[in-house]
C-alpha positions in Angstrom: -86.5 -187.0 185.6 -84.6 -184.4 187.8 -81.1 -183.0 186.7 -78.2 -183.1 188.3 -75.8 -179.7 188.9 -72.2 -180.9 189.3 -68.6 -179.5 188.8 -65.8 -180.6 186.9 -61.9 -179.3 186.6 -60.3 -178.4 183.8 -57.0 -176.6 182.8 -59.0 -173.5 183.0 -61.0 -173.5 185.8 -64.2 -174.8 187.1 -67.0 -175.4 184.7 -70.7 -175.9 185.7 -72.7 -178.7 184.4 -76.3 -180.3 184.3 -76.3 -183.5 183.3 -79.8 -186.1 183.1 -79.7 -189.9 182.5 -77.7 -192.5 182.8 -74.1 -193.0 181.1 -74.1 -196.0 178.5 -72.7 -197.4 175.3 -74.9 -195.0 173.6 -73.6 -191.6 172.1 -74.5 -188.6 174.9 -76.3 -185.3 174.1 -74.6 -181.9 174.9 -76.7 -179.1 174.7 -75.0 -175.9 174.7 -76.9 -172.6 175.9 -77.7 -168.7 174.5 -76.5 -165.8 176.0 -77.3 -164.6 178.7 -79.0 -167.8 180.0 -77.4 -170.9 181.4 -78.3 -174.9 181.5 -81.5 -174.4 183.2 -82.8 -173.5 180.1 -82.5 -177.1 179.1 -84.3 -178.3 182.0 -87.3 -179.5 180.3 -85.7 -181.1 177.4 -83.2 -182.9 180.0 -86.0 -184.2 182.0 -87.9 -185.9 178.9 -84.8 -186.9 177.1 -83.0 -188.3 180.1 -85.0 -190.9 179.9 -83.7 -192.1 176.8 -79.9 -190.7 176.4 -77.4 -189.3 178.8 -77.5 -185.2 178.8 -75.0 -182.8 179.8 -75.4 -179.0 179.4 -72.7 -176.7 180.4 -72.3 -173.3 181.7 -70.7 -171.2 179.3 -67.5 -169.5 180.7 -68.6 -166.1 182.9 -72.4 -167.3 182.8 -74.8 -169.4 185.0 -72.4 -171.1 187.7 -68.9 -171.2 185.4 -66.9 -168.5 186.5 -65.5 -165.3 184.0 -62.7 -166.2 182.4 -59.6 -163.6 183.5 -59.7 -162.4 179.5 -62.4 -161.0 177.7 -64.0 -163.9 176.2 -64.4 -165.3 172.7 -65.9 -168.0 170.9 -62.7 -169.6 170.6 -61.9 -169.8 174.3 -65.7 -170.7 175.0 -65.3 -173.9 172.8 -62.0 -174.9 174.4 -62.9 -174.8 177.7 -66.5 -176.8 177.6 -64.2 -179.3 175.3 -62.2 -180.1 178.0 -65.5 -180.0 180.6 -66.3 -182.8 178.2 -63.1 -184.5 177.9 -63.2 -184.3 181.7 -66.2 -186.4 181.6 -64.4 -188.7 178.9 -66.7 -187.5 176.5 -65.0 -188.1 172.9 -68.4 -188.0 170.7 -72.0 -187.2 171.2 -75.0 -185.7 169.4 -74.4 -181.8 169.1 -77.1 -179.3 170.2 -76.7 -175.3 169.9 -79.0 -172.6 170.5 -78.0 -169.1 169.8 -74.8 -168.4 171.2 -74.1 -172.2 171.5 -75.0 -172.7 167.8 -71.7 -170.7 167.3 -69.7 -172.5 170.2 -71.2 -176.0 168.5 -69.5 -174.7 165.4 -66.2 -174.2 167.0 -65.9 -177.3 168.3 -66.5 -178.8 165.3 -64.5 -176.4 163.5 -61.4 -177.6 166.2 -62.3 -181.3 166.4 -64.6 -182.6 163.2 -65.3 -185.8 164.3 -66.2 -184.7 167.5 -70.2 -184.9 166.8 -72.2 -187.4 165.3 -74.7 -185.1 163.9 -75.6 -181.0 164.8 -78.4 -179.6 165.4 -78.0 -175.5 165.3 -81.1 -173.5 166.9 -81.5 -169.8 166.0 -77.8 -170.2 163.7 -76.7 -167.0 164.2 -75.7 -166.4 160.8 -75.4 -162.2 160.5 -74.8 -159.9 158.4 -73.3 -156.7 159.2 -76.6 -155.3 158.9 -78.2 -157.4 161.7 -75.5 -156.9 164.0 -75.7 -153.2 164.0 -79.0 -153.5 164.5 -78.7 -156.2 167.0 -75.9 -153.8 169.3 -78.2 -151.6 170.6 -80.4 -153.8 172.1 -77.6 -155.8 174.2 -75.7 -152.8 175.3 -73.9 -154.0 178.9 -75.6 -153.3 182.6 -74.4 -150.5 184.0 -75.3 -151.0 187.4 -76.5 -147.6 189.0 -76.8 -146.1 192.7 -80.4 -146.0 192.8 -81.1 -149.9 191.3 -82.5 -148.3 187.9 -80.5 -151.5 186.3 -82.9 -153.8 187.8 -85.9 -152.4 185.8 -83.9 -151.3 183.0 -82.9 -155.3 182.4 -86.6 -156.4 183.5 -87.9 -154.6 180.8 -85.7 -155.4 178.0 -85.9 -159.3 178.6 -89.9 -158.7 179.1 -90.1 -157.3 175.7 -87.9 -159.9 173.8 -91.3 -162.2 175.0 -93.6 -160.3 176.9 -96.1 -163.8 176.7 -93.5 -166.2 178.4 -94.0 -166.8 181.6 -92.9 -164.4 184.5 -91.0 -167.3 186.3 -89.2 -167.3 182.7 -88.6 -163.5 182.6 -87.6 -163.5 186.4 -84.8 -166.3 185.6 -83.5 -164.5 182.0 -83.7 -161.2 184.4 -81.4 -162.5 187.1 -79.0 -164.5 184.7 -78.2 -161.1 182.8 -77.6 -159.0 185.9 -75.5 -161.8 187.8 -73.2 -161.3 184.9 -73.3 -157.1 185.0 -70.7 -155.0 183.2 -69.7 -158.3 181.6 -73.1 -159.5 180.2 -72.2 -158.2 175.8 -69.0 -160.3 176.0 -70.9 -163.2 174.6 -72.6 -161.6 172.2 -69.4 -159.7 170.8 -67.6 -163.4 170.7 -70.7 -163.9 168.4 -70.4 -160.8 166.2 -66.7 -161.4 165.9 -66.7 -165.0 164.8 -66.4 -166.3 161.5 -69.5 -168.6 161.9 -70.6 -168.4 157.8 -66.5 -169.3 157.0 -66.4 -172.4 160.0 -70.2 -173.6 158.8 -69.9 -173.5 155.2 -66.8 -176.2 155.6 -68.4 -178.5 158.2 -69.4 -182.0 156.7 -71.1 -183.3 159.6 -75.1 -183.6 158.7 -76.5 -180.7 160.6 -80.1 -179.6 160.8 -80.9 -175.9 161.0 -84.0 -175.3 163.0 -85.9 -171.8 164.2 -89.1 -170.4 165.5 -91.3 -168.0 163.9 -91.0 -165.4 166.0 -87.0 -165.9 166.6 -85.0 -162.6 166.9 -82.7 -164.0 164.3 -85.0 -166.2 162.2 -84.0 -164.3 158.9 -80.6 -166.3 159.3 -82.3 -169.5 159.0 -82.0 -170.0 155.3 -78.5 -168.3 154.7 -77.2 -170.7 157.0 -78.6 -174.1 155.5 -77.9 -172.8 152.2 -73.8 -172.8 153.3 -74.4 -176.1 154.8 -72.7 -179.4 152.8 -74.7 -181.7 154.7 -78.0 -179.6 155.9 -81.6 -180.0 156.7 -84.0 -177.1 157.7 -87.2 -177.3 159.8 -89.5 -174.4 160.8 -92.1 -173.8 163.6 -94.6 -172.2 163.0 -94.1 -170.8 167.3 -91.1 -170.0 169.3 -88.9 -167.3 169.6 -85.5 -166.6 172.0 -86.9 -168.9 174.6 -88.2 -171.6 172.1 -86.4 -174.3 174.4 -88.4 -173.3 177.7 -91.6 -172.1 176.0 -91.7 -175.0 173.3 -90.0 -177.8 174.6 -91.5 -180.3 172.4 -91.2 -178.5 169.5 -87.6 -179.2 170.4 -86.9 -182.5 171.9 -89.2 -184.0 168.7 -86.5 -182.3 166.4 -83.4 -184.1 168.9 -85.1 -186.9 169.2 -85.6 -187.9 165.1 -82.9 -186.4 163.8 -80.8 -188.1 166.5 -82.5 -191.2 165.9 -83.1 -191.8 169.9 -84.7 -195.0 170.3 -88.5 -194.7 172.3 -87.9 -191.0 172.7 
């Protein structure tokens, strides 16, 4: 099954949005993305699961086709917005789906609106200590962009060695994404360091499943975070890393598709 990019208002601008399937009485899936990617990554899991439920994956605001917001952004902001995206689309409860960044934005939104999903599923929780963060920093330090194009290969070869085995089409994609967002790309990830994901987790009752690869940059948060969980399961893969939802698709839409309960999926 093919996606569909579409656009829909909001108080705050534009937001960009992939949807697969069909609308119906059943609950929808919104899958929200990592940084600095967009909703293509979802394309594989949209096409398989769109056969079964009705998917929408947003853009983020300031990556893939949603515009910057005029503020430096935050978690916060990043939740409201693709809230109202959804409200937009008179979405008022679905099945929950985070990866990365978008575990913490999935948290948010839960954190503003509990009854807002069904059930959660948080991919690569990022779940940090001080520790990680500093060590995290200087590996996402922002594009400078430079006279002679040394930023291109500069960004090539840090996304390349996050997962030198993915395939090039995969690098090529991750490559563009964080350049298209230039001086602006660590925004995300300081909404991430700054948010109080262990206090907003550790008081959500919604079941959520916490799920990882092995080779995950963050997979040491895995068990912190279902240990502050009320209502948590855990699964681990023995593959995946960053890109587990391009590279390992099925590793993925078999963890939606039971613990969402989707019917043939």
């Amino acid at each position: 099954m093919n996606t569909r990019c579409d656009y829909v208002d909001t108080p705050y601008g534009q937001v960009h949005l992939r949807t697969a399937g069909k609308r119906s009485n059943a609950l929808p899936i919104v899958l929200l993305h990592q940084t600095a990617s967009h909703s293509e990554m979802y394309e594989s899991i949209m096409a398989e699961l769109g056969e079964h439920a009705w998917c929408i994956a947003p853009d983020t605001p300031g990556y893939g086709g949603t515009p910057h917001p005029e503020e430096s952004g935050n978690i916060a902001h990043y939740a409201k917005v693709l809230r109202a995206a959804l409200k937009a689309l008179d979405i008022e409860r679905c099945w929950l789906f985070g990866h990365h960044t978008g575990a913490s934005i999935a948290v948010q939104m839960l954190t503003d609106e509990p009854g807002f999903a069904e059930k959660l599923i948080l991919s690569g929780p990022p779940y940090l200590t001080q520790e990680q963060i500093e060590a995290i920093i200087p590996k996402v330090c922002p594009v400078r962009l430079e006279t002679d194009g040394s930023h291109f290969m500069d960004v090539w070869t840090r996304i390349r060695s996050k997962a030198p085995d993915a395939p090039i089409e995969l690098t090529h994609r991750e490559a563009v994404s964080n350049l298209q967002v230039g001086p602006r790309y660590l925004e995300a990830y300081t909404a991430v360091f700054e948010h109080d994901f262990a206090g907003q987790l550790a008081a959500i009752e919604t079941e959520t499943l916490v799920i990882a690869g092995a080779q995950d940059t963050i997979r040491g948060s895995l068990e912190p975070a279902f240990n502050a969980l009320q209502n948590g399961y855990i699964r681990k893969f023995d593959e995946g890393g960053t890109y587990i939802c391009d590279t390992h698709p099925d590793l993925i839409i078999d963890a939606l598709s039971s613990f969402f309960e989707l019917a043939e999926a």
